[in-house]
N, C-alpha and C positions, 0 to 999 in steps of 0.2 A: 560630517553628514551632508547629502544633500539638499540645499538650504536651509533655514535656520529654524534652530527648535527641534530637528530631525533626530530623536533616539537612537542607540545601538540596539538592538534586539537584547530584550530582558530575559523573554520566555526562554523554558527549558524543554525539552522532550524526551518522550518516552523511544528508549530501545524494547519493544515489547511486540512481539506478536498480537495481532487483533483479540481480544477475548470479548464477544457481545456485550457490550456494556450499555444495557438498555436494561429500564424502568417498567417493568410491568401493571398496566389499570386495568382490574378486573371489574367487571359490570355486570350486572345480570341483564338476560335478553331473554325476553319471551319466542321461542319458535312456534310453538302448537302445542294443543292440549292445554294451555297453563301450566308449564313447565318450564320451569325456569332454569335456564346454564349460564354458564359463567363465558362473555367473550372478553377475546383480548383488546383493547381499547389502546392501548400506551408500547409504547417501544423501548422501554429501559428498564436493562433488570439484571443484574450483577449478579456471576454463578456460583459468586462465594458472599451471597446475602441473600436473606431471607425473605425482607423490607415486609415485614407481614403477614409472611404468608400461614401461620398459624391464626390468624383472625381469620382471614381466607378461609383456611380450611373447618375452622369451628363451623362456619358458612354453610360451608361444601356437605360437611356430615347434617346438618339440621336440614340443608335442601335434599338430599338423598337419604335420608333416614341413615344413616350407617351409625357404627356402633363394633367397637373393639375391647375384645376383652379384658386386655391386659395395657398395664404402661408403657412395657416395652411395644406391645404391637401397635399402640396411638402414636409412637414416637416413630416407630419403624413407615407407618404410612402416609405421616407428614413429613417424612425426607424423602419419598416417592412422588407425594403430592408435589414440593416445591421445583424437583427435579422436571413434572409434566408440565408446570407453569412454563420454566424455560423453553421445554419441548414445543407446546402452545406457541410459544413467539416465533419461534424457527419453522413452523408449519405456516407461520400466517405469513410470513417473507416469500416462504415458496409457493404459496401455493392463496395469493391475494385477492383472488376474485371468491371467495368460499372464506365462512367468521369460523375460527378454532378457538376455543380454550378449553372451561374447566369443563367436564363432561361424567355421567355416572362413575367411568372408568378412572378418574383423575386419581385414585389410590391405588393403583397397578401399575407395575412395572409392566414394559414394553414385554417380555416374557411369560407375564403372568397374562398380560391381557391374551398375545396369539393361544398361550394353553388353552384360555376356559372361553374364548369367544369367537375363535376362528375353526379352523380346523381339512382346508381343503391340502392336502400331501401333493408330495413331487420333488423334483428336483428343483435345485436354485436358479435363477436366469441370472443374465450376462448381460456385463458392458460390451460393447462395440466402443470400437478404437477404429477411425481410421487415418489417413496419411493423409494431410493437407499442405501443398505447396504454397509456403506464402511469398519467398525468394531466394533468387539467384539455386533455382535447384535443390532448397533443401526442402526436405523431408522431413516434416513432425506431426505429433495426432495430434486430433481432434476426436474430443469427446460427440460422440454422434448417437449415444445411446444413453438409457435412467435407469438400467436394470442390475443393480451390484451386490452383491452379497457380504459383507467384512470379512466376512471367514472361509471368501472363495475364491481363489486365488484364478481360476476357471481362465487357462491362456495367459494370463498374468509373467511367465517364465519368455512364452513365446515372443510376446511384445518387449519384457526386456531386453532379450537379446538385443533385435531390431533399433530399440533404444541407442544398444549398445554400441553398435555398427554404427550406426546418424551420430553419434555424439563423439565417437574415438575414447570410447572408457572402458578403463581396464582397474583391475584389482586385484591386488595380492595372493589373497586366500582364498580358500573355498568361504570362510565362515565370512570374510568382509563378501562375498560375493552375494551368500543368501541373506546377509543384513541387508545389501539395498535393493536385494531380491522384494524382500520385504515393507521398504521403504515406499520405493516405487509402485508397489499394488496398493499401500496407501493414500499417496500421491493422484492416483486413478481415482480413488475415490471423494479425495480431497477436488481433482476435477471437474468431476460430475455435480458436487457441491455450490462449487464456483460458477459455472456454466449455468446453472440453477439461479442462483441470486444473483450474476452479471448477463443476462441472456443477451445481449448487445456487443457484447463482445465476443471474441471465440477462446474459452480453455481446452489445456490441453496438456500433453506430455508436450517438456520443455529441455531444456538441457539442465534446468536442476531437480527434475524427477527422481531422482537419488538423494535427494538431501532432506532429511528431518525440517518440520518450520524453523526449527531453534539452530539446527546448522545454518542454511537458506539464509538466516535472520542475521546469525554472528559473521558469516564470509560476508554476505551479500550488500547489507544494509553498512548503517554504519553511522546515523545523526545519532548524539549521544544526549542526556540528561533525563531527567525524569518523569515519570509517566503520565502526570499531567501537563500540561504545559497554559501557563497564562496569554491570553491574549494580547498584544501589543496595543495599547492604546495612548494618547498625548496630540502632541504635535506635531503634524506632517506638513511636507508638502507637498502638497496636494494640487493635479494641474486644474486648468481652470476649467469651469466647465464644459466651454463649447468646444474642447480639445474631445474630453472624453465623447459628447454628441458626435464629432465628426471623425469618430475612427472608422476604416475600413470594416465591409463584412467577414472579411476575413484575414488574415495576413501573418505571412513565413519568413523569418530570418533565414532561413537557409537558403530564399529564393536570390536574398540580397546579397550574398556570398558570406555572411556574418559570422558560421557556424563549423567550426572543424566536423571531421569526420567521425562516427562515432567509436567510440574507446571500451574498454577493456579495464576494468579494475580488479581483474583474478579474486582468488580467494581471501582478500583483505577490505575489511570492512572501512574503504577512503574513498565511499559514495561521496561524502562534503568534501571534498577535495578532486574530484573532478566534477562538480557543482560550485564550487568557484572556478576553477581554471575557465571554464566554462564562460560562465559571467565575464569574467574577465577578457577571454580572447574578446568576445562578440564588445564587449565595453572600448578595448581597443580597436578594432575594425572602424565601429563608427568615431573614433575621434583623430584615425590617421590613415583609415581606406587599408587598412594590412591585416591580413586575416595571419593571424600565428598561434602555433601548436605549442602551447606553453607545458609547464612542468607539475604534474603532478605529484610528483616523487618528492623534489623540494618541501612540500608541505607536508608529506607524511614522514618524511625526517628529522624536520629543523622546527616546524611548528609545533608548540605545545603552550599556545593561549588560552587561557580558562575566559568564560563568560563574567560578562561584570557583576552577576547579582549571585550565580550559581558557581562557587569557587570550583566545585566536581566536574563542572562542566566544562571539562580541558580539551582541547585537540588533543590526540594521541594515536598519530600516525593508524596500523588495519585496525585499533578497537575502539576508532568511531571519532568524531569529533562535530565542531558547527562550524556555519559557512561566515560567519558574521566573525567567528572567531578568527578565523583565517585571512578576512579582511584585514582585521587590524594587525596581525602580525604580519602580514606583506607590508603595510604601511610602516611599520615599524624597524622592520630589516630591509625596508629601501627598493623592495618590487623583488620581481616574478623572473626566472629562468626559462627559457626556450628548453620545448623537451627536447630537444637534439644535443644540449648541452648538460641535461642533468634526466636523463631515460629515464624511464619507471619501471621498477623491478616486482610490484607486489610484494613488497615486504619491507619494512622498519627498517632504516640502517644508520648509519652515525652520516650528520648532516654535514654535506661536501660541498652544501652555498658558496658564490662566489661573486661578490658583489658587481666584481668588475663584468660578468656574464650577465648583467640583467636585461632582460630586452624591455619591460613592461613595468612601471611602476602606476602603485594605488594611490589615489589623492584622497578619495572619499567613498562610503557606501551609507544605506537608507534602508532599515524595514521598509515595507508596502505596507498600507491597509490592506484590511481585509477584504473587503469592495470588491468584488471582480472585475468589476468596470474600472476602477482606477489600477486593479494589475494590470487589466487590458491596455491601459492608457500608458503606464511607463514602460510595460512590454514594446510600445509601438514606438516608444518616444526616444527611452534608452537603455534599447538592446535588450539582449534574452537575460533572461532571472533566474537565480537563485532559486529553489524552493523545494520546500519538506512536504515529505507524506508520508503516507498509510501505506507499506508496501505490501500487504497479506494479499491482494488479487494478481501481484504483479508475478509471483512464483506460478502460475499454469496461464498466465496473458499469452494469447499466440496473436491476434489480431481483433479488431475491430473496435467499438466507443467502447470505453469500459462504464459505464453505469450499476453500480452494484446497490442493491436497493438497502442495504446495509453495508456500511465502513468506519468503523471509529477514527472520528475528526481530531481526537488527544492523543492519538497511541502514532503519533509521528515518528519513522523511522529509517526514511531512506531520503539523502539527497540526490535532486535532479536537475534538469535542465529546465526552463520553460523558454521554447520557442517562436511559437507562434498560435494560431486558434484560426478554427473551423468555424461557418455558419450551417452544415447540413450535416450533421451525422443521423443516419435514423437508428430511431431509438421505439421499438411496437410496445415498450410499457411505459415511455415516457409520451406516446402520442404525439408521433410522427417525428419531422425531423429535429435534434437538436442540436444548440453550437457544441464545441471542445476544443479541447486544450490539446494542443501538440507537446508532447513532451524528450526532451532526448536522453536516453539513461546510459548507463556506462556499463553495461554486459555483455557488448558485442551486439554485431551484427546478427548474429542466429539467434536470438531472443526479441519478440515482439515483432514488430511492422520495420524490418530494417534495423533493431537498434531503438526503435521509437516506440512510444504511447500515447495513445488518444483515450484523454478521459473527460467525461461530462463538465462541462460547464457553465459556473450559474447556479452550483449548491455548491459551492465549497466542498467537493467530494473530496472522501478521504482525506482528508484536512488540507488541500492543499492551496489552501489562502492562509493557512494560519501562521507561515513560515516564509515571507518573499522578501527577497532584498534585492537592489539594485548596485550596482559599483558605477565609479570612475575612476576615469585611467590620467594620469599625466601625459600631456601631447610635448615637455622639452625638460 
């Protein structure tokens, strides 16, 4: 490790799709009259728990008088009720200037409520989709509209197309055609969501607008273990203080020549595997001024290191692995291959290592703390990091900070790049400008800002402090 006392990464992570993992505090608040409702107070509340909410509700019927005739139908309107509780959170995310929770209607389905309490007819309104140029010429939407229906596909066919042309995809069948016919009008809506709780950014149709979360998640992603993961904590080393006071306002390894071009990991989940090669080029740059396009391929063939505390938690070429594992196995088999000499194919195949091809070998690597300031500090010091995240905003990210005012910080599941950080991203609901995090990710160039992401920094968004490590390279 680097310096002494320096642990390997212990923690484990979750391959999982975001699922709100927030705790809900219900309180009562006077508006008027002496009438007491119930607001949302707390941010955490699991969709498959309860945590109460039958005491709640006993609440809920003695503040509104209600009263059910039957067992079944008290049982039937506290699985409504706990369902509106979740609903309650997800209104107070979108919609933060204005208190939601429990309300007279909190025993009604969304359904029963429009029957017996709304009632004005028509027709359904519409998303707007338009074409936003972010580069070199291409073409993708942007969500520019809040008006969607689930069950209105309304132009939906049209935009595929379009889709279809921008992105060069084609399909088989009729019936795989209207599957992501279908996909992709969820995906719109999945946007309009996004763009909602990230408004600092821009969502949008992407190039994986066709893909299910759970496809998206198994191609795309790809850090492996399980769905909590522990914090790293012991002994670091730590730089000294007045290094971290005097870092730059801002500052880009790419500016420094540090950072290859951005890459391509096709439909195989070996995100940590170009999340090291990564670390690694830029680790060697600074220790011999050579910037080299090392191998990806090598690792999702030859490596399969489990973590030291989680034996499950193996490298295993596209379904997924960690970056900290891949460390030690470059140490261990004597360093790293030039992609020139060992390609990347997107796909597992029987490992054709060759010791005498090695351009790059690993001497040591270092979790980070969690700190953003001391990432900031070995970010500047040495070289671009390692690092896990949250990837659930990253499927409709077309451009700009990403701030989501919800991300589950444990459901880590995609490795990336970290390169450098901003001091001015404006952010109108975090009040005015804030820093971020430059991020480089491996989907190509036609996804994000170039190939890249800018996400808030200074909350550990999306977990992405809870995963950083540093390498070094042998210079003879």
């Amino acid at each position: 490790m680097i310096g002494q006392g320096s642990p390997t990464l212990t923690c484990t992570v979750g391959v999982a799709v975001l699922t709100c993992a927030l705790t809900l505090s219900v309180a009562f608040h006077d508006t008027s009259q002496d009438q007491n409702i119930f607001q949302v107070t707390g941010r955490k509340f699991l969709d498959n728990d309860l945590l109460g909410a039958e005491r709640k509700f006993k609440i809920f019927m003695e503040t509104y008088d209600k009263r059910y005739a039957t067992k079944e139908e008290y049982l039937h309107r506290l699985g409504i009720f706990a369902k509106n509780m979740i609903r309650a959170v997800q209104h107070q995310a979108l919609d933060p200037t204005a208190i939601h929770g429990v309300t007279p209607f909190s025993d009604l389905s969304a359904e029963e409520f429009e029957r017996l309490y709304t009632g004005v007819t028509g027709g359904p309104l519409t998303l707007s989709v338009a074409f936003h140029d972010t580069s070199q010429d291409q073409n993708i939407f942007q969500v520019t509209g809040r008006k969607f229906l689930d069950n209105d596909l309304l132009g939906a066919e049209r935009k595929f197309k379009i889709f279809m042309e921008t992105y060069d995809k084609r399909y088989a069948t009729k019936e795989e055609y209207l599957h992501r016919l279908g996909i992709f009008a969820k995906n719109m809506i999945r946007a309009v969501q996004h763009q909602a709780l990230d408004p600092t950014a821009i969502h949008g149709v992407t190039p994986f607008s066709d893909l299910s979360a759970e496809e998206f998640e198994r191609l795309y992603t790809g850090v492996t273990g399980g769905p909590q993961m522990d914090v790293v904590k012991g002994n670091y080393a730590l730089l000294e203080e007045e290094e971290v006071r005097g870092l730059p306002e801002s500052f880009d390894w790419r500016e420094q020549g540090a950072v290859t071009e951005v890459k391509m990991q096709g439909t195989c989940g070996s995100c940590w595997a170009f999340s090291t090669t990564g670390a690694v080029e830029g680790a060697n740059f600074l220790a011999t001024g050579k910037l080299l396009n090392l191998s990806e391929q090598q690792l999702v063939d030859c490596d399969n290191e489990c973590d030291a505390k989680d034996k499950t938690a193996c490298d295993n070429g596209c379904q997924g692995g960690l970056m900290t594992n891949a460390y030690k196995y470059l140490i261990e088999a004597g360093g790293l291959e030039e992609e020139s000499s060992y390609p990347y194919t997107g796909k597992r195949g029987k490992c054709q290592f060759k010791s005498e091809e090695v351009a790059v070998r690993v001497a040591n690597f270092t979790n980070i703390p969690i700190d953003e300031n001391q990432i900031a500090a070995y970010l500047v010091n040495h070289g671009p990091l390692a690092v896990g995240l949250n990837a659930v905003f990253m499927q409709t990210y077309i451009g700009g900070v990403s701030c989501p005012l919800i991300c589950g910080k444990k459901w880590v599941n995609h490795g990336v790049l970290l390169v450098g950080y901003g001091a001015k991203g404006f952010s109108i609901l975090r009040l005015g400008d804030r820093p971020y995090w430059i991020i480089k990710n491996s989907w190509g160039k036609r996804w994000g800002e170039h190939g890249y992401y800018r996400l808030c920094r200074g909350q550990g968004m999306c977990g992405m402090n809870t995963m950083v490590s540093a390498v070094v390279t042998q210079t003879s």
